[in-house]
N, C-alpha and C positions, 0 to 999 in steps of 0.2 A: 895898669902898670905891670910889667914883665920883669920875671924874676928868675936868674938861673943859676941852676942843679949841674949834675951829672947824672948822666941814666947809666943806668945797669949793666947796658951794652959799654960804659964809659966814654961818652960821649956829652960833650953839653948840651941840654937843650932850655930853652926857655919857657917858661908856661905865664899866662896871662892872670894875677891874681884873681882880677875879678870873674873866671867863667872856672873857678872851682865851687863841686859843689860838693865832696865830700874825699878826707885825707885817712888811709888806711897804714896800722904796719905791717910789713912784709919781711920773713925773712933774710931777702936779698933785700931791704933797705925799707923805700917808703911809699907807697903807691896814693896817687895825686889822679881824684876824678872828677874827670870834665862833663857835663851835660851830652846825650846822645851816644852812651858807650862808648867814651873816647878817655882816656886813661896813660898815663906812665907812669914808670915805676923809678925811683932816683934813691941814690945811696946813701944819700944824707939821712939821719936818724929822725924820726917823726918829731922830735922835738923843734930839734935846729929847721925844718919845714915850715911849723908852725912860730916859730921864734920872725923867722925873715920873712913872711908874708903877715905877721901881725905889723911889723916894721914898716913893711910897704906901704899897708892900708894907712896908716899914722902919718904920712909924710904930708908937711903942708903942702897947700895949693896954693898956686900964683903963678 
């Protein structure tokens, strides 16, 4: 399930819930890490991050 931010640069991008493996805060917002050194950083507050990707995981299936 894909879920999307705005990055840093202001820009949206989407990130794929399930290939996060670990959520940081950052100064300039929220830094979101993927498996393999792969990483962005989005301006949304670490809370609202983890608010809408606990949402995501929650959504029925069918």
């Amino acid at each position: 399930m894909f879920v999307k931010f705005v990055s840093a640069d202001r820009v949206p991008v989407a990130v794929n819930a399930a290939q996060i493996s670990f959520i940081s805060c950052m100064s300039d917002g929220t830094r979101i890490r993927f498996g393999e050194g792969r990483s962005v950083t989005v301006v949304e507050p670490i809370d609202e991050v983890i608010d809408r990707l606990n949402r995501t995981q929650q959504l029925p299936e069918g």
